[in-house]
C-alpha positions as CSV (number, residue, x, y, z in Angstrom):
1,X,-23.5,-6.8,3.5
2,X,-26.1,-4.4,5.0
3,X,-29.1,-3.8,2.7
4,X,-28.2,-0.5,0.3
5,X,-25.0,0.3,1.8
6,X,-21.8,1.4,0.2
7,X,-18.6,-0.4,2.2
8,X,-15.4,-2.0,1.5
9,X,-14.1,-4.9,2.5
10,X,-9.9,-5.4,2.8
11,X,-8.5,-8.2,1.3
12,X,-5.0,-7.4,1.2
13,X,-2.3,-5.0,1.8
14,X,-4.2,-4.3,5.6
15,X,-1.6,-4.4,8.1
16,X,0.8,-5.8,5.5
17,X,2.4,-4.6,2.4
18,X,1.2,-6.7,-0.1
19,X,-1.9,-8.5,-1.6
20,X,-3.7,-5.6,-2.4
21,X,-6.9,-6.0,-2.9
22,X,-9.8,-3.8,-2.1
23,X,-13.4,-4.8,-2.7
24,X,-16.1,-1.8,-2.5
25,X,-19.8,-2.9,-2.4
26,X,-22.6,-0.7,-3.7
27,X,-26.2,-2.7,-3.4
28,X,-26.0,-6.0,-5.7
29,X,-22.7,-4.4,-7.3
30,X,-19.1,-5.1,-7.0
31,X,-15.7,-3.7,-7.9
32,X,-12.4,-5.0,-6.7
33,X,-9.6,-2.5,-6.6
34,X,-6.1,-4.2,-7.2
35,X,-6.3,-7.9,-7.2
36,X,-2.2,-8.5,-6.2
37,X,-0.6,-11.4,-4.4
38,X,0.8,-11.7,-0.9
39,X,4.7,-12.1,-0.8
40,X,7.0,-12.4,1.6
41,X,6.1,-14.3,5.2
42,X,5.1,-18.1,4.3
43,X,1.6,-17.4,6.8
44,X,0.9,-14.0,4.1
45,X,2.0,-16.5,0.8
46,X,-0.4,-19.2,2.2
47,X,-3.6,-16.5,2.3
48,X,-2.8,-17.0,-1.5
49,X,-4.3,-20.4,-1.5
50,X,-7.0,-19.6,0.7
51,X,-10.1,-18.8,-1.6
52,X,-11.5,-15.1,-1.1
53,X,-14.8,-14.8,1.1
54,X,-16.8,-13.8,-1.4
55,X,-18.4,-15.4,-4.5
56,X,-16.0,-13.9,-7.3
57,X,-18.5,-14.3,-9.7
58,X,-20.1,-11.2,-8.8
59,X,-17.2,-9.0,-8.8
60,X,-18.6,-6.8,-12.1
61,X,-15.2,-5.2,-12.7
62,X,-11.4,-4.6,-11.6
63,X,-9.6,-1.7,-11.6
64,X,-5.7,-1.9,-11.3
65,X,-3.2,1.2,-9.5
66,X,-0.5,-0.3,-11.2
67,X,1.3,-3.5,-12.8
68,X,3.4,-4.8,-10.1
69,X,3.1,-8.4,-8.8
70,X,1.6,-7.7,-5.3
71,X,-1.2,-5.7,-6.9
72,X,-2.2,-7.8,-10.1
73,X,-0.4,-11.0,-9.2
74,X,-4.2,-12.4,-8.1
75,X,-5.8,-12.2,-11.5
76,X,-5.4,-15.4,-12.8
77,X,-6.3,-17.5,-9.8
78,X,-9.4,-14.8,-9.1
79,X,-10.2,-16.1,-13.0
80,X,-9.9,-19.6,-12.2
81,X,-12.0,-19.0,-9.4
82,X,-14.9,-17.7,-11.6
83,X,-14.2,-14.4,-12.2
84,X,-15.6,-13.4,-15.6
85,X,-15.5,-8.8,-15.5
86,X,-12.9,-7.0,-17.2
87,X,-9.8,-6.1,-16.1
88,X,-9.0,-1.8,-16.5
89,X,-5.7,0.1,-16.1
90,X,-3.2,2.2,-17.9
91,X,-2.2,1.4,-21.4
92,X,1.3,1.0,-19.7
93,X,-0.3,-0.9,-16.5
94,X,-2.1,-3.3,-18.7
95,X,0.9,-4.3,-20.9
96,X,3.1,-4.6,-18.0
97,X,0.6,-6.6,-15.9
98,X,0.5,-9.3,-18.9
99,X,3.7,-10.0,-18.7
100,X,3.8,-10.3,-14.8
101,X,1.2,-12.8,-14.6
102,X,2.5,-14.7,-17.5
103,X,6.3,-14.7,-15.6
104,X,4.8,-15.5,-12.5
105,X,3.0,-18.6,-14.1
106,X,5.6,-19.9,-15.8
107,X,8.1,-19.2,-12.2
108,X,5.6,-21.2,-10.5
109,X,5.5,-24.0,-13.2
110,X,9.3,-24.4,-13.2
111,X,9.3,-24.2,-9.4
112,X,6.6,-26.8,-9.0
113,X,8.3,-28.8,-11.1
114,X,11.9,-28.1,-9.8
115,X,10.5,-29.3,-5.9
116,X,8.7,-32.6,-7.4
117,X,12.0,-33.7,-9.3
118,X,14.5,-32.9,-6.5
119,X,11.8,-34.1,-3.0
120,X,12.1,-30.5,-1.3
121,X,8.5,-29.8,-1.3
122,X,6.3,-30.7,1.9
123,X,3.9,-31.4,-0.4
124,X,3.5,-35.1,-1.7
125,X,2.7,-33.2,-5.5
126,X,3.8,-29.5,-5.5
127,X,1.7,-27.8,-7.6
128,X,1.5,-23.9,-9.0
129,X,-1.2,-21.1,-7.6
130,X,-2.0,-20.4,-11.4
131,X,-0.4,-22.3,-14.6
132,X,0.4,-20.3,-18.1
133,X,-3.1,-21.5,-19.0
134,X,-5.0,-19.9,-16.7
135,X,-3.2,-16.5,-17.6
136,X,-4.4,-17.2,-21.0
137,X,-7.6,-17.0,-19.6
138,X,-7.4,-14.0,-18.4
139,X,-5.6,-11.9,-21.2
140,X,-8.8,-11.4,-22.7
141,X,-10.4,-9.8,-19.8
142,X,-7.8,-6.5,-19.7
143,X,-8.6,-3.2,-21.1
144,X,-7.1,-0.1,-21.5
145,X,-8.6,3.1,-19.6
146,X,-7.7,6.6,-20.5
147,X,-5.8,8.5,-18.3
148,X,-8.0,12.0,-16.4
149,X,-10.9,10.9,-17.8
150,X,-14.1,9.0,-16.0
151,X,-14.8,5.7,-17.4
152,X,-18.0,3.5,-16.6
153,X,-16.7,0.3,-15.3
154,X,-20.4,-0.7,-13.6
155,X,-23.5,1.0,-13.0
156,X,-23.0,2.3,-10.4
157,X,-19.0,2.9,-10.7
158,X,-17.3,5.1,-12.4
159,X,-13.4,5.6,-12.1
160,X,-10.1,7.8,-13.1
161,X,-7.0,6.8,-13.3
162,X,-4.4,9.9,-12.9
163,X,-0.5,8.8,-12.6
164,X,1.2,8.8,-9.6
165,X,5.6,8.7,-10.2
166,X,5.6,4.8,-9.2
167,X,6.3,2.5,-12.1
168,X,5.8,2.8,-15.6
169,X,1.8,3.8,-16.1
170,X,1.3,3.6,-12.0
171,X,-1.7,5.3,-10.9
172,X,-4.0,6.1,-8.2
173,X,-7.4,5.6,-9.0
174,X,-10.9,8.0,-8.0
175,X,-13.5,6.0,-7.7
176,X,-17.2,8.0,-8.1
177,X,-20.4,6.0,-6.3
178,X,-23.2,7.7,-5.0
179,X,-22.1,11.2,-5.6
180,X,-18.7,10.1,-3.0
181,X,-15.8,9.9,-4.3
182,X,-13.1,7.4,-2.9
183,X,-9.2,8.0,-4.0
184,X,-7.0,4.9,-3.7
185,X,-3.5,6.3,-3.8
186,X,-1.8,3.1,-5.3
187,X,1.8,2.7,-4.4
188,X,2.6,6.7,-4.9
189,X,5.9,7.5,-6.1
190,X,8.7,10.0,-5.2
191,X,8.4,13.7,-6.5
192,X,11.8,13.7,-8.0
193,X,12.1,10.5,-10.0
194,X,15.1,10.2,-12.6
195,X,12.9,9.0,-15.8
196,X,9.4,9.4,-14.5
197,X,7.0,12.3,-14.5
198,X,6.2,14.0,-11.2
199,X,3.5,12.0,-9.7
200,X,-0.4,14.2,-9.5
201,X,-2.0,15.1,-6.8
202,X,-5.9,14.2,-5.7
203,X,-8.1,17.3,-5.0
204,X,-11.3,15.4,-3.5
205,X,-11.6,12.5,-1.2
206,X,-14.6,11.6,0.5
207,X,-13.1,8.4,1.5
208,X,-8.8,8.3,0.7
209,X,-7.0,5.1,1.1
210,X,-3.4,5.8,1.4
211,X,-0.3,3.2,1.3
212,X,2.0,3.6,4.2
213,X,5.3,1.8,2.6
214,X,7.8,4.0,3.5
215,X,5.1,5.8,6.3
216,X,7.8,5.8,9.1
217,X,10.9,7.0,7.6
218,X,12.5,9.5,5.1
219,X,14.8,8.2,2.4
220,X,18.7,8.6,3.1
221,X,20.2,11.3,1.4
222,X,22.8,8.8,-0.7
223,X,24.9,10.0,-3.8
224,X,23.6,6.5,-5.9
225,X,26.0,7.2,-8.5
226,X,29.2,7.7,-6.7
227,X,28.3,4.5,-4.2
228,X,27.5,2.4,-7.3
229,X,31.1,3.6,-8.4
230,X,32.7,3.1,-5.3
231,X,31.4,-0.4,-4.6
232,X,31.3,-1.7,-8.2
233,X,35.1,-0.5,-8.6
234,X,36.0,-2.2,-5.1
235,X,34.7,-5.8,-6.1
236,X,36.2,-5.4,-9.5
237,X,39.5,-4.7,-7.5
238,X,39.0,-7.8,-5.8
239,X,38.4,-10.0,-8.7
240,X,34.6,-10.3,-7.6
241,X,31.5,-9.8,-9.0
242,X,28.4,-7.0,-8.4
243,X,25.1,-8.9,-8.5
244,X,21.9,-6.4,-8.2
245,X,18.4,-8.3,-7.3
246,X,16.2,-5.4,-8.6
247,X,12.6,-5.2,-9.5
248,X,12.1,-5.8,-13.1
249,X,9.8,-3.3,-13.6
250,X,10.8,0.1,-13.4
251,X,14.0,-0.1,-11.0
252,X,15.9,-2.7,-13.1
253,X,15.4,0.2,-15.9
254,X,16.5,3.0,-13.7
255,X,19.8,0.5,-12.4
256,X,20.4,0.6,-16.0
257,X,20.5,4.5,-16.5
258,X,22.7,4.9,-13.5
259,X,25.2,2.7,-14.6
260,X,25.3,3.9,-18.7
261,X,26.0,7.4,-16.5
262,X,28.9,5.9,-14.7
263,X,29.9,4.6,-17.7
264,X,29.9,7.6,-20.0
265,X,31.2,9.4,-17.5
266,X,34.1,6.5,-17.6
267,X,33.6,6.0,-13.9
268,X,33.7,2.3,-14.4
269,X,35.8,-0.6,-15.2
270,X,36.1,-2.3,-18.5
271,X,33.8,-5.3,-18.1
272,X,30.4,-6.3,-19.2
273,X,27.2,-4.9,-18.0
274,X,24.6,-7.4,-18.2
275,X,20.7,-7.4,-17.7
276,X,19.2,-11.3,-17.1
277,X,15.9,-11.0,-17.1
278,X,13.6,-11.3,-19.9
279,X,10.8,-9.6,-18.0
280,X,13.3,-6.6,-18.3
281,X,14.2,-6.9,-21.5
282,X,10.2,-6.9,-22.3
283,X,10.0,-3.1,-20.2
284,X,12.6,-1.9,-22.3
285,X,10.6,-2.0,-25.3
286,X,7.7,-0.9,-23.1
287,X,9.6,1.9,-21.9
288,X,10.1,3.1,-26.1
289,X,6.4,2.4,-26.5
290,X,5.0,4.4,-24.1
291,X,7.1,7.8,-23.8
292,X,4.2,10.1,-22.4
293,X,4.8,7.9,-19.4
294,X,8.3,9.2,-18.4
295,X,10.7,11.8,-19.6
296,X,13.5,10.0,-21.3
297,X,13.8,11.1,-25.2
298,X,13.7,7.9,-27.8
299,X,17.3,8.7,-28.6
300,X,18.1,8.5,-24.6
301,X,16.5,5.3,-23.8
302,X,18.2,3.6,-27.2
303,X,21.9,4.5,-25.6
304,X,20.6,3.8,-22.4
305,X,19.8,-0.2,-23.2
306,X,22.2,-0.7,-25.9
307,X,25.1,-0.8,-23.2
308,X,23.8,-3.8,-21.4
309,X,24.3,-7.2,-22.9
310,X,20.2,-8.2,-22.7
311,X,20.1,-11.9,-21.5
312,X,17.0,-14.4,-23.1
313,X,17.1,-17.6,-22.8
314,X,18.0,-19.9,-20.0
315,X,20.8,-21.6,-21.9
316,X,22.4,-18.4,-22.4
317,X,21.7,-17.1,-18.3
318,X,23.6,-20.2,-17.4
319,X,26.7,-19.6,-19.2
320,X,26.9,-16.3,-17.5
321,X,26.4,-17.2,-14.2
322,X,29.0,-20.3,-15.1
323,X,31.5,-17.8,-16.2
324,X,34.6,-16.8,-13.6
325,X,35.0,-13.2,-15.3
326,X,34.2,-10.4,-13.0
327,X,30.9,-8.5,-14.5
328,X,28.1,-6.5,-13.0
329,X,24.6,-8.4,-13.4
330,X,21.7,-6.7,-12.4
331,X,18.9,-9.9,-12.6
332,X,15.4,-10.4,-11.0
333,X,13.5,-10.3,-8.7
334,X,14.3,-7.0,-6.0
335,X,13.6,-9.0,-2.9
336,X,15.4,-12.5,-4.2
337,X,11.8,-14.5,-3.8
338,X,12.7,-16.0,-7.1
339,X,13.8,-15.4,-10.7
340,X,16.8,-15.9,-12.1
341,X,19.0,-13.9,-9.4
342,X,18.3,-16.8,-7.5
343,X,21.0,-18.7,-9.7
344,X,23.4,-15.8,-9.0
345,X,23.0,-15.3,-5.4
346,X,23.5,-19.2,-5.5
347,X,27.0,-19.0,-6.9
348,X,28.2,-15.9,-5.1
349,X,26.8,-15.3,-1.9
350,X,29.5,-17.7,-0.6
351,X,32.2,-15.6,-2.4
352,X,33.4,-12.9,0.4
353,X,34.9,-10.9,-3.3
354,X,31.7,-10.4,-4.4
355,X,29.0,-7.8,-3.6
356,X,25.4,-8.3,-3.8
357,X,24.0,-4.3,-3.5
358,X,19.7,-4.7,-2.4
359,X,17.5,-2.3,-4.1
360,X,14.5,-0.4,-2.8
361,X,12.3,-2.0,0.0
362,X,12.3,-5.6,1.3
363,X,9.4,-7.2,2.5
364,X,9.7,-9.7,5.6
365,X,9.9,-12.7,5.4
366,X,12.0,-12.1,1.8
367,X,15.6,-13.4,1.0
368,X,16.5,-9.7,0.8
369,X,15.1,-8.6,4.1
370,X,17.5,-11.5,5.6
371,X,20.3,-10.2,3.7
372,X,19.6,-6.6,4.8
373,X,19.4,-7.5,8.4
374,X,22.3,-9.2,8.1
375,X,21.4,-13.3,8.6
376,X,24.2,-15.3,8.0
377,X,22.7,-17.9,6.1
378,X,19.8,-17.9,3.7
379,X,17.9,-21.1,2.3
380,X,17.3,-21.4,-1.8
381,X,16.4,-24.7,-4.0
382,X,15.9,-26.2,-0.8
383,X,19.1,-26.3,1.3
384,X,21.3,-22.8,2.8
385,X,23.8,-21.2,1.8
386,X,26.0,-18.9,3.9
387,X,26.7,-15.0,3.2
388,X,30.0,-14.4,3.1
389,X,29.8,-11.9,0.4
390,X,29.5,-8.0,1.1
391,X,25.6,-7.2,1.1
392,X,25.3,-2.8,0.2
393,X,22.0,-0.9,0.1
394,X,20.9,1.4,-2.7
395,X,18.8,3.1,-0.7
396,X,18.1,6.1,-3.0
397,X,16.6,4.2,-5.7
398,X,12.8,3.5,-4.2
399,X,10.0,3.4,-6.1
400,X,7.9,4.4,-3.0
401,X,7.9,8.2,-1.6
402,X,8.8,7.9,2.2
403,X,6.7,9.8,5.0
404,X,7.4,13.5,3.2
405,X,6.7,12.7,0.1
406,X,3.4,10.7,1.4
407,X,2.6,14.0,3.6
408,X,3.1,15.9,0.4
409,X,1.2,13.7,-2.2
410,X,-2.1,15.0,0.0
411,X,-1.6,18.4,0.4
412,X,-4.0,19.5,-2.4
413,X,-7.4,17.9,-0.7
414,X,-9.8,21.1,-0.6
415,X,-11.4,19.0,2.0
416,X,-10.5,17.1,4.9
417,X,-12.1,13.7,3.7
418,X,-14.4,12.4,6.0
419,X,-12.2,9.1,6.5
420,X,-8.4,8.3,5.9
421,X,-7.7,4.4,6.3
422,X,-3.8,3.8,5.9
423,X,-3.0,0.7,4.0
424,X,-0.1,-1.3,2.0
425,X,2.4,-1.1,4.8
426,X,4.2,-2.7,8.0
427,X,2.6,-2.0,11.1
428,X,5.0,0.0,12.3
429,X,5.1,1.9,9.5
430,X,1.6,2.2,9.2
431,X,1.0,3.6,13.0
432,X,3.7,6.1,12.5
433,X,2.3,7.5,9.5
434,X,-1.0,7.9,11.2
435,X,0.3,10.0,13.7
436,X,2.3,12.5,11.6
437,X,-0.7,12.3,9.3
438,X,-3.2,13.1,12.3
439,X,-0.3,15.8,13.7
440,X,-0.4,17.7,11.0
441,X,-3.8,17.0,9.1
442,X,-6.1,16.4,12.4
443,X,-8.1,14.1,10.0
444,X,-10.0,10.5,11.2
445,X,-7.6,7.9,10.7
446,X,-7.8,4.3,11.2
447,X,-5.6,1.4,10.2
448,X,-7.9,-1.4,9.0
449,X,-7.3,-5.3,9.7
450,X,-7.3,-7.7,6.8
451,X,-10.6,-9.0,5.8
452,X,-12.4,-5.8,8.0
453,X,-15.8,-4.5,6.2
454,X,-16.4,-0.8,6.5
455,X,-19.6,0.6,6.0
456,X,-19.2,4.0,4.2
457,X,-21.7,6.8,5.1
């Protein structure tokens, strides 16, 4: 780096949207911001095995937006790497990004494992990124920050975490260094969000790095609860069953208050509502822990979850997905990369009575995107399987703001900042967001490339 300059270096989620990571340099000091993995395309998932240029020794601390995969994902491997700092976020974030890293381990064990018993690996020995050991590791290193208030996280860095509407305890994150202040907006959520609070706004920004998700288009205006109704009562109709692939964290949870609507509102048919996953299961409880994260009262989110039949063990996730009887499963992961929807999609996603309905956004290069654009085959445990059953889109149910609610999410700066750099998002997306950005903020944008250094004034 150039002697006594402050810059940042992307690592992820540049001209992609995911592996965020965002390393900012001050002097002989380091903080990473995000450490996530790359999902999706196999060229992105391989960057995952690719060591970081950088000695991650030296990073002195991380800071995490939020508790989703492609933003903490990293953390173990980054710890078996060398990494020895600690690890801040939100109560909620912190909790939540335990168990991620802990299910992604042991998916990656049982994966390994799966391909070395059955041959499909390319690999003479598949082996896992990260083991359950090496999260172990790790757990240690996490600690809770307080939310709207600075914390010291290096000597020259101190940081704020203020929440921002995306998952349970999502955040972006104000970074203070040499009297500039850089704003990492996370993954920012929408303004109207059925069991979150509205997401906060930042007021300064030297320096504001902005996802671009959802930069080039505005979520359909969809009724969610009378298209769940109509497509769950159709497949019922047909003797079929309604499998959901949804996030785990945070839209698995909002799938479930949907439906207990439906149902008290006895919109649905008379058979079981079931939730496989036990990540899920784990952000139920999370969900009663932390209530000054959302607005749903204790006595709401107990009726909420006691009307799903809460899957645990594998023994008992096989005998449902063995079982003829028509049922609505909503099972992880969102984008089908793996989990235990896999098994599902496996049974059913031959049966042209059944429905599989796709939640929120789906990378490329993801078993979802194929779905969504409507490939006739996809490939799981190693052979393909053709789509004959009906594929619907939720499309209401995003945990990402589209372009307004990005436009929106900024509209409180006092000042223009003196750089914008657009992140976390397709290209496409990415470029059109810049221009409505520049259109109707005149600011200086620019769309960095993956492993790009920028020196910071």
């Amino acid at each position: 780096m150039e002697k006594n300059k402050l810059q940042v270096t992307f690592l992820g989620a540049a001209g992609t949207v995911t592996g965020s990571k965002y390393l900012i340099e001050n002097q002989d000091q380091r903080i990473l911001v995000d450490c996530g993995l790359f999902q999706g395309l196999k060229e992105l998932r391989n960057l995952n095995w690719q060591n970081p240029p950088i000695d991650v020794a030296t990073i002195d601390a991380i800071v995490l937006t939020h508790g989703h995969l492609d933003h903490c994902g990293y953390l173990p491997r980054l710890v078996k790497l060398g990494f020895k700092g600690m690890i801040y976020g939100s109560a909620a974030t912190v909790e939540i990004a335990k168990i991620i890293i802990a299910d992604s381990a042991k998916i990656q064990e049982e994966d390994a494992e799966r391909a070395n018993q059955h041959g499909y690996s390319k690999h003479e020995i598949a082996k896992p990124l990260y083991t359950l050991d090496d999260v172990a590791k790790t757990l240690p290193l996490f600690q809770n920050a307080p939310l709207e208030k600075w914390v010291q996280v290096a000597d020259d860095f101190e940081v704020r975490f203020q929440l921002n509407g995306h998952i349970l305890g999502s955040t972006f994150i104000e970074v203070k260094v040499n009297d500039q202040v850089l704003v990492f907006s996370g993954d920012i959520g929408q303004e109207k969000d059925v069991m979150l609070r509205v997401p906060l706004k930042p007021k300064q920004a030297d320096y504001l790095f902005i996802e671009s998700t959802y930069g080039d288009r505005l979520h359909q205006k969809q009724d969610t609860l009378a298209y769940l109704e109509e497509k769950i009562n159709s497949t019922i109709e047909k003797g079929g069953t309604i499998i959901i692939p949804a996030f785990a964290v945070e839209r698995a949870q909002v799938l479930m208050y949907y439906l207990y609507q439906l149902k008290m509102q006895n919109r649905l048919p008379e058979v079981p509502l079931i939730m496989d996953s036990p990540m899920a299961t784990d952000m139920v409880h999370l969900f009663q822990k932390f209530h000054d994260f959302h607005q749903l009262s204790h006595q709401e989110c107990a009726a909420i979850f006691s009307t799903f039949k809460m899957v645990g063990d594998h023994g008992a996730s096989k005998k449902v997905v063995a079982s003829d009887v028509p049922k609505i499963v909503v099972a992880a992961s969102g984008m089908a990369t793996g989990g235990r929807v896999l098994s599902y999609l496996a049974k059913y996603i031959g049966d042209e009575n059944s429905t599989i309905l796709l939640v929120g956004f789906q990378a490329e290069g993801t078993r979802g995107r194929q779905m969504l654009d409507g490939c006739h085959e996809v490939k799981m445990y190693g052979k393909f399987f053709k789509v004959r059953a009906e594929i619907g889109s939720i499309t209401g149910l995003s945990a990402h703001g589209d372009q307004s609610d990005l436009l929106n999410w900024v509209n409180e700066l006092q000042e223009a900042p003196k750089k914008v750099f657009i992140v976390h998002g397709e290209r496409q997306a990415s470029d059109a967001f810049r221009v409505k950005l520049m259109d109707q903020y005149h600011w200086n944008i620019e769309i960095p490339s993956l492993y790009q250094t920028v020196v910071l004034d």
